[in-house]
N, CA, C and O atoms as CSV, one atom per row, in Angstrom:
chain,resi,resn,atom,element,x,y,z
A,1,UNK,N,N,15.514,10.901,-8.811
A,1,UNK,CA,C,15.828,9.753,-7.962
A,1,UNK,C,C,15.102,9.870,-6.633
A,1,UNK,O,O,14.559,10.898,-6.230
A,2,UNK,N,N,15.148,8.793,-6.044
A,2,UNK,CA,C,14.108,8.081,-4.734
A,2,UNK,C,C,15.128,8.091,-3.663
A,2,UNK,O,O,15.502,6.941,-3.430
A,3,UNK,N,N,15.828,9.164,-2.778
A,3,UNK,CA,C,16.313,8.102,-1.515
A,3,UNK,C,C,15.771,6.705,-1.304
A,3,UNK,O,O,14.580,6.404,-1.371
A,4,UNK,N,N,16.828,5.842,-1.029
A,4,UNK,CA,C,16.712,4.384,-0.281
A,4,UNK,C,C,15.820,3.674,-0.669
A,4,UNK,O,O,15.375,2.720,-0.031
A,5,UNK,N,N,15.384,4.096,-1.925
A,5,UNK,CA,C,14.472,3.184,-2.783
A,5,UNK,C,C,14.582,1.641,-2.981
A,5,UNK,O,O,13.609,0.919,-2.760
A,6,UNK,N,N,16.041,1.038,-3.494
A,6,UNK,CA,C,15.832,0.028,-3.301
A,6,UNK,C,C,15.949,-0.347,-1.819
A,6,UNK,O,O,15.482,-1.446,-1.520
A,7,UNK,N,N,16.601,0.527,-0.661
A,7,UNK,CA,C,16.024,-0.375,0.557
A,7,UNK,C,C,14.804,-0.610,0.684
A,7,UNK,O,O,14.480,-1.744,1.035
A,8,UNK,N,N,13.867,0.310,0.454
A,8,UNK,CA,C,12.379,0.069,0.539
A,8,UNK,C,C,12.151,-0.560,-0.300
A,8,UNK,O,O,10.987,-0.159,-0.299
A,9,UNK,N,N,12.169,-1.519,-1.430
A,9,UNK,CA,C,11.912,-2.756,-2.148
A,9,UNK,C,C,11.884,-3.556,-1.239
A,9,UNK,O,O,10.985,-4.191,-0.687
A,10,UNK,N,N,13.205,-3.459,-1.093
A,10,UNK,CA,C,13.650,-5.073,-0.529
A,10,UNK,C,C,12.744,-5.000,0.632
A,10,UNK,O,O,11.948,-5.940,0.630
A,11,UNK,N,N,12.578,-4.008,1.840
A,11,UNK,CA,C,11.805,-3.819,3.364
A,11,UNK,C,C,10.252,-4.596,2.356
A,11,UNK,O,O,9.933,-5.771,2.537
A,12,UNK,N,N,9.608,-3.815,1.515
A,12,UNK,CA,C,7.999,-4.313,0.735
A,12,UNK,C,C,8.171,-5.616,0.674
A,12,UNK,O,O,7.242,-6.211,1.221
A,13,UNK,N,N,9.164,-6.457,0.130
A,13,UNK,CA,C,9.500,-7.336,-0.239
A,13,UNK,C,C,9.666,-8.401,0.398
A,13,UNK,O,O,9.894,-9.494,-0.121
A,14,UNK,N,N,9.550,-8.138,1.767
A,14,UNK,CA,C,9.671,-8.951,3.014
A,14,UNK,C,C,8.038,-9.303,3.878
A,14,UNK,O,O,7.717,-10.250,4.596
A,15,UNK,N,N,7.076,-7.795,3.312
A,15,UNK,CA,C,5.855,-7.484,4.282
A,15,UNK,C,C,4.963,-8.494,4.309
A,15,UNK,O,O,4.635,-8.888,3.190
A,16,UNK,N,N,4.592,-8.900,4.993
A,16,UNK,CA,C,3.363,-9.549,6.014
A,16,UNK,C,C,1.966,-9.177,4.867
A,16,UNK,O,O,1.449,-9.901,4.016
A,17,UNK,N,N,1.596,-7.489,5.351
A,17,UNK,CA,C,0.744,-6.647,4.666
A,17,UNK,C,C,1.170,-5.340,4.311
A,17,UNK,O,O,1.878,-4.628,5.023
A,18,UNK,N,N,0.826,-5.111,3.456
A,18,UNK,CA,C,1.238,-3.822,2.990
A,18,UNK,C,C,0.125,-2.717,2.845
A,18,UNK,O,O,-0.831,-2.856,2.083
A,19,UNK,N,N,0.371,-1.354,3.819
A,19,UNK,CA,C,-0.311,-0.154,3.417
A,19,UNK,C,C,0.198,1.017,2.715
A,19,UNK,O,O,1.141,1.679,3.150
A,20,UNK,N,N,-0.330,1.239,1.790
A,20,UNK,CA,C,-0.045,2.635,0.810
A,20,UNK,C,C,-0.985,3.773,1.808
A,20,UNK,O,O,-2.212,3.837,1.891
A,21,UNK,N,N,-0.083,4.510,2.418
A,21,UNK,CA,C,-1.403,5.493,2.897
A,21,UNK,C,C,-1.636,7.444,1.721
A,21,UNK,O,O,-0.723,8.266,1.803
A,22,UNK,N,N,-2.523,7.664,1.098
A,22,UNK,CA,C,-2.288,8.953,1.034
A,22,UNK,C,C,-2.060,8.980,0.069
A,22,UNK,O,O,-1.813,10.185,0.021
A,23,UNK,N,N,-1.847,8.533,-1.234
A,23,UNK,CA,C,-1.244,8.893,-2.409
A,23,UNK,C,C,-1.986,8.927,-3.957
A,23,UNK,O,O,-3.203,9.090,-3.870
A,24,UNK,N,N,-1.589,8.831,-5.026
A,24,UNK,CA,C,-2.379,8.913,-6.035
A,24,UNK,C,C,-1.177,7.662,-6.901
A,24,UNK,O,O,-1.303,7.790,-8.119
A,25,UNK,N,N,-0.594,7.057,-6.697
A,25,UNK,CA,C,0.360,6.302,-6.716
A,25,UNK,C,C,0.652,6.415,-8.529
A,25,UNK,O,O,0.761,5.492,-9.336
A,26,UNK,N,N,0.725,8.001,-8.768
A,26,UNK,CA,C,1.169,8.693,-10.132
A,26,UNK,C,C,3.200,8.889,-9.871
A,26,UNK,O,O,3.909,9.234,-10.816
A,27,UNK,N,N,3.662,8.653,-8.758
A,27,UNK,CA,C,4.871,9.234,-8.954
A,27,UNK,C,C,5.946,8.087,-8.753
A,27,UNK,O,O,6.125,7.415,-7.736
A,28,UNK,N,N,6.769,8.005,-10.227
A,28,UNK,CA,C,7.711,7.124,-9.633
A,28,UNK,C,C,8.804,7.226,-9.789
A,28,UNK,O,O,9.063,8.175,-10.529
A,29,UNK,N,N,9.581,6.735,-9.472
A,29,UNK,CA,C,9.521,4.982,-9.054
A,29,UNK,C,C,8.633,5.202,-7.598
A,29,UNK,O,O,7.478,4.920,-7.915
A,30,UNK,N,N,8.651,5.505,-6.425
A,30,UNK,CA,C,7.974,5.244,-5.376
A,30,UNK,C,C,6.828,4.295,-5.618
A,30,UNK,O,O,6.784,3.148,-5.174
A,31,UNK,N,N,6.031,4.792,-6.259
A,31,UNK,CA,C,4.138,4.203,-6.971
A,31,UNK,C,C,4.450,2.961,-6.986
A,31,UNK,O,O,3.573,2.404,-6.325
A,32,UNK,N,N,5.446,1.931,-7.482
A,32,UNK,CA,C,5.881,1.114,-7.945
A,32,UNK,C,C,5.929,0.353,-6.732
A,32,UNK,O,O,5.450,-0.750,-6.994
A,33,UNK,N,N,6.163,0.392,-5.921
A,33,UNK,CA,C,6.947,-0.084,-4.707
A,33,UNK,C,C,6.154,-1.009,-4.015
A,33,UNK,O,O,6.594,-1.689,-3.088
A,34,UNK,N,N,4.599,-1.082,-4.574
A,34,UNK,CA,C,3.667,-2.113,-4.047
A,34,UNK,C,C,3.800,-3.030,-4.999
A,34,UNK,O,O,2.741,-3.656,-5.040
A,35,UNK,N,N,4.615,-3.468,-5.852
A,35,UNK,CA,C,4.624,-4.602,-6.836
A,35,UNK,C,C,5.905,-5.030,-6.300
A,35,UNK,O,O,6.715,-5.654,-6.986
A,36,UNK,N,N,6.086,-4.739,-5.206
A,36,UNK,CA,C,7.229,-5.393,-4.788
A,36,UNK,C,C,7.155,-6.700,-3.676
A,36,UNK,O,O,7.960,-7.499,-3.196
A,37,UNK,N,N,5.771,-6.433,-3.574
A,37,UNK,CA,C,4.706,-6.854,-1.957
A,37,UNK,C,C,4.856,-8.467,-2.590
A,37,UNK,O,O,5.335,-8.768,-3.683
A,38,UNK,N,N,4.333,-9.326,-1.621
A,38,UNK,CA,C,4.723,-11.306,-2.234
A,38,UNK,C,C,3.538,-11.258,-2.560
A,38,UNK,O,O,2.745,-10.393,-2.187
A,39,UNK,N,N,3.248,-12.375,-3.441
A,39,UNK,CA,C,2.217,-12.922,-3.960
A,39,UNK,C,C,1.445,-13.130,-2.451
A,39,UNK,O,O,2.110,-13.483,-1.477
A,40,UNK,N,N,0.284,-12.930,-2.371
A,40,UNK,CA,C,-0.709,-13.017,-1.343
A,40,UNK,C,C,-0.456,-12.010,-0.417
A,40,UNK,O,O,-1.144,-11.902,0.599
A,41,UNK,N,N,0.493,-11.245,-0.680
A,41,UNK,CA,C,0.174,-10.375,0.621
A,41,UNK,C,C,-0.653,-8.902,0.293
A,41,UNK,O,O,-0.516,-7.984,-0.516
A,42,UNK,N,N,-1.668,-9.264,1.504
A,42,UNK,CA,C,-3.166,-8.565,1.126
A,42,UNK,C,C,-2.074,-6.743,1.202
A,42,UNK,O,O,-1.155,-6.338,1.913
A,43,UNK,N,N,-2.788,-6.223,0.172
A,43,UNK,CA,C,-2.202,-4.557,0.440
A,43,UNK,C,C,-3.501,-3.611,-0.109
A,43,UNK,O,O,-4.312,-3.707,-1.030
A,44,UNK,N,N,-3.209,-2.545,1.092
A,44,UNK,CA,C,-4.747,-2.019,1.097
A,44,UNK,C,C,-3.905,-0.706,0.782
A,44,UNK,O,O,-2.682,-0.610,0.888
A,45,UNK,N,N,-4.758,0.253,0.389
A,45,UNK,CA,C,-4.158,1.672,-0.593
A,45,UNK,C,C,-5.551,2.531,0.007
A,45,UNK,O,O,-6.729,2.261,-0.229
A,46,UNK,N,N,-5.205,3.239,0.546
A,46,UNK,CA,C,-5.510,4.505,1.935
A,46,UNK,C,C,-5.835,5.537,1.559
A,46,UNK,O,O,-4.918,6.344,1.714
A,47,UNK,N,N,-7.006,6.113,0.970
A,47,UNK,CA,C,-6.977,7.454,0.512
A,47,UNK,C,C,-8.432,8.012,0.119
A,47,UNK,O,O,-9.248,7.229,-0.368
A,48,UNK,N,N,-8.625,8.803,0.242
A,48,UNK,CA,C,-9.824,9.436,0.114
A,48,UNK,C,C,-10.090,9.393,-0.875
A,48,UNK,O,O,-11.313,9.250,-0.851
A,49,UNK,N,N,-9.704,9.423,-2.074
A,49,UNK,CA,C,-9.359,9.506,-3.577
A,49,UNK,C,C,-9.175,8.151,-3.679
A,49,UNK,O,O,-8.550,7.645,-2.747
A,50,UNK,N,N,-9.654,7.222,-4.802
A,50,UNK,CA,C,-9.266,5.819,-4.990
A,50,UNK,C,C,-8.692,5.568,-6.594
A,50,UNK,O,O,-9.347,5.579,-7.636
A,51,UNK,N,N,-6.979,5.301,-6.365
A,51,UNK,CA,C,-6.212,5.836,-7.238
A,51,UNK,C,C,-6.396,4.437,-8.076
A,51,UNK,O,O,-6.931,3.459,-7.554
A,52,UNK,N,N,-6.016,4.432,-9.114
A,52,UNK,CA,C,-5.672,3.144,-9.929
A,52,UNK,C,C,-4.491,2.506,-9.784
A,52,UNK,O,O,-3.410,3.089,-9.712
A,53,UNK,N,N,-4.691,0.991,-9.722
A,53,UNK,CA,C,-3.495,0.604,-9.155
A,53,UNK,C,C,-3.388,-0.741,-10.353
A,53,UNK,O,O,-4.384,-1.461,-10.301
A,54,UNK,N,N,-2.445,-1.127,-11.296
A,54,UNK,CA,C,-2.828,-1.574,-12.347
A,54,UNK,C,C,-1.759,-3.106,-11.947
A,54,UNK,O,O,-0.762,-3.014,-11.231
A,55,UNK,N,N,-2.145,-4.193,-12.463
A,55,UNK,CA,C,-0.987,-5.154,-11.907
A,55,UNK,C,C,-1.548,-5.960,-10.714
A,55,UNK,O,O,-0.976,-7.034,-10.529
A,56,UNK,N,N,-2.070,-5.801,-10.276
A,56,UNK,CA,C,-1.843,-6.199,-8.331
A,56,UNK,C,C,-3.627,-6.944,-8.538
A,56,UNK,O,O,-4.467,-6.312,-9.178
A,57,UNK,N,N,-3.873,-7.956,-8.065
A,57,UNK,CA,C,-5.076,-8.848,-7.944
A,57,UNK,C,C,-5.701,-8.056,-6.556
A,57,UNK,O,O,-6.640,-7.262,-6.508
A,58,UNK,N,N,-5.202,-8.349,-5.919
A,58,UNK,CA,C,-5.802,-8.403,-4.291
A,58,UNK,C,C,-5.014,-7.330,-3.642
A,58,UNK,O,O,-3.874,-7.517,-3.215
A,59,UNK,N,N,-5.824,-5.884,-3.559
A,59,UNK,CA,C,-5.773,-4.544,-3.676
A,59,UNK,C,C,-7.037,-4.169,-2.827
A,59,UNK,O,O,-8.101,-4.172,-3.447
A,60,UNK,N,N,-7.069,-3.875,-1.614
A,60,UNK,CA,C,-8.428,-3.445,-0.928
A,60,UNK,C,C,-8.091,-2.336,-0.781
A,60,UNK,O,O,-6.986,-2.055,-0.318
A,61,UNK,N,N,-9.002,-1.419,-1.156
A,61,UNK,CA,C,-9.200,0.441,-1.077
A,61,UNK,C,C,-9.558,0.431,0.021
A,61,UNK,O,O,-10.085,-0.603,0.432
A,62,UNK,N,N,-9.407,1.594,0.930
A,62,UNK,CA,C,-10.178,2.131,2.169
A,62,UNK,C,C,-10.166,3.943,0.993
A,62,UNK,O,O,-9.221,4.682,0.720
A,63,UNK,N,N,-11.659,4.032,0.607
A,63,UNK,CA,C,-11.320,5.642,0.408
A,63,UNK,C,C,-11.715,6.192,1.534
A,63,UNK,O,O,-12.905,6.499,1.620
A,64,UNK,N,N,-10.916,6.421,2.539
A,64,UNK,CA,C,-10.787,7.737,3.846
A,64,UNK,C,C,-9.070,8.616,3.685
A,64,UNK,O,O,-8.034,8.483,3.034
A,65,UNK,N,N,-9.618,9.483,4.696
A,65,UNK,CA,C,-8.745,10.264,5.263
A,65,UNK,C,C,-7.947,9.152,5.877
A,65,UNK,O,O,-8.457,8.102,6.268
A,66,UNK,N,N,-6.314,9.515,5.960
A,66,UNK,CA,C,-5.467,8.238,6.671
A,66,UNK,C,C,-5.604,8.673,8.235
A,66,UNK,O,O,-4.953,7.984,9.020
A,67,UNK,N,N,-6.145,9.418,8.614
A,67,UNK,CA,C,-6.912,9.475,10.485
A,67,UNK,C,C,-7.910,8.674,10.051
A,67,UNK,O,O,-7.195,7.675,10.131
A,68,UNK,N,N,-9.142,8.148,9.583
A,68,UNK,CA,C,-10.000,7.182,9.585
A,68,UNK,C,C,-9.326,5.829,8.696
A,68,UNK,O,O,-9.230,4.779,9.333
A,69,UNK,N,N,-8.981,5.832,7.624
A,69,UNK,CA,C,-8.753,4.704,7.399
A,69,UNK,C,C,-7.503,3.907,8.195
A,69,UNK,O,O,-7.542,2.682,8.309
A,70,UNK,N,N,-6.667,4.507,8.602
A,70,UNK,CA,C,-5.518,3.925,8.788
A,70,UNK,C,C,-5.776,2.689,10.045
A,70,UNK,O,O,-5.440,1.505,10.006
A,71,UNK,N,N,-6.559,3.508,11.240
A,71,UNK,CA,C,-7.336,2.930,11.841
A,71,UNK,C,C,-8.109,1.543,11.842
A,71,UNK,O,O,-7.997,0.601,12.627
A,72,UNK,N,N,-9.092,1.728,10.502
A,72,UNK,CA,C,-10.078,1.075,10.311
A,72,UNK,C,C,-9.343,-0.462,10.074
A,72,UNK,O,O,-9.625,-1.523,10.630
A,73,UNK,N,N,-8.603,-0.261,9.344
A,73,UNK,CA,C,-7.347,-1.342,8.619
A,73,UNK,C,C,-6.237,-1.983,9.395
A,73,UNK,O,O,-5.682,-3.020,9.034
A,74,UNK,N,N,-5.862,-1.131,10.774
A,74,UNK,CA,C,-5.454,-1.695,12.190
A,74,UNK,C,C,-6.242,-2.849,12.436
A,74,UNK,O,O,-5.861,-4.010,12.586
A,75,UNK,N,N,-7.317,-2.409,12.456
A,75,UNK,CA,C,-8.442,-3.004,13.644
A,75,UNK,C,C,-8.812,-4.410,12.322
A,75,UNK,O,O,-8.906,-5.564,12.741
A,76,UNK,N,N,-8.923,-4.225,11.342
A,76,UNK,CA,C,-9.234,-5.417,10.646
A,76,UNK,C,C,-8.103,-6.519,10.256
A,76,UNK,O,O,-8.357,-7.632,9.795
A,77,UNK,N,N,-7.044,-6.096,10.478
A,77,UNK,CA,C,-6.023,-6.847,10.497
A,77,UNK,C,C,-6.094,-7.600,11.653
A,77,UNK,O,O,-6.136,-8.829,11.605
A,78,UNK,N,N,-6.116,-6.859,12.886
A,78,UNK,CA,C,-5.766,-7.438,14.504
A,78,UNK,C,C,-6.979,-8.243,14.852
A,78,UNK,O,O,-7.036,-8.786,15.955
A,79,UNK,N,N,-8.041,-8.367,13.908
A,79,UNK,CA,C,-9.272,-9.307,14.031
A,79,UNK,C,C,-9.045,-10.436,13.073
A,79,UNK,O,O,-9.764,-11.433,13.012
A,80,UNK,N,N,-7.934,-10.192,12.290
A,80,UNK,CA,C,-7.781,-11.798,11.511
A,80,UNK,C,C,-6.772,-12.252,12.423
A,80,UNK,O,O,-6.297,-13.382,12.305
């Protein structure tokens, strides 16, 4: 089991945008938790490693370290 898992649904479930930072999104339920995101909301998945993410249309990779990408994905958000 997941502490507060379904709170964090429901919190995804609400997001604007969604970032996955760091993961290989192999473990779940957590992994799961970006199919929780609304239809159109852009979610970018953070990782040096660019994991498979199966389901999800509109999925932008940053493969960095989450000190460079996390950043990079600030700054491109706060320019739309």
């Amino acid at each position: 089991m997941v502490p507060a898992i379904e709170e964090a649904a429901e919190l995804v479930a609400t997001a604007d945008v969604l970032l996955v930072v760091g993961t290989s999104l192999q473990v779940y339920p957590a992994a799961g938790l970006l199919h929780y995101a609304p239809a159109g909301c852009p979610v970018y998945v953070i990782d040096p490693h660019q994991p498979e993410v199966s389901g999800r249309r509109h999925v932008q990779y940053v493969v960095q370290p989450a000190s460079i990408g996390v950043p990079q994905v600030l700054q491109e958000i706060g320019n739309k």
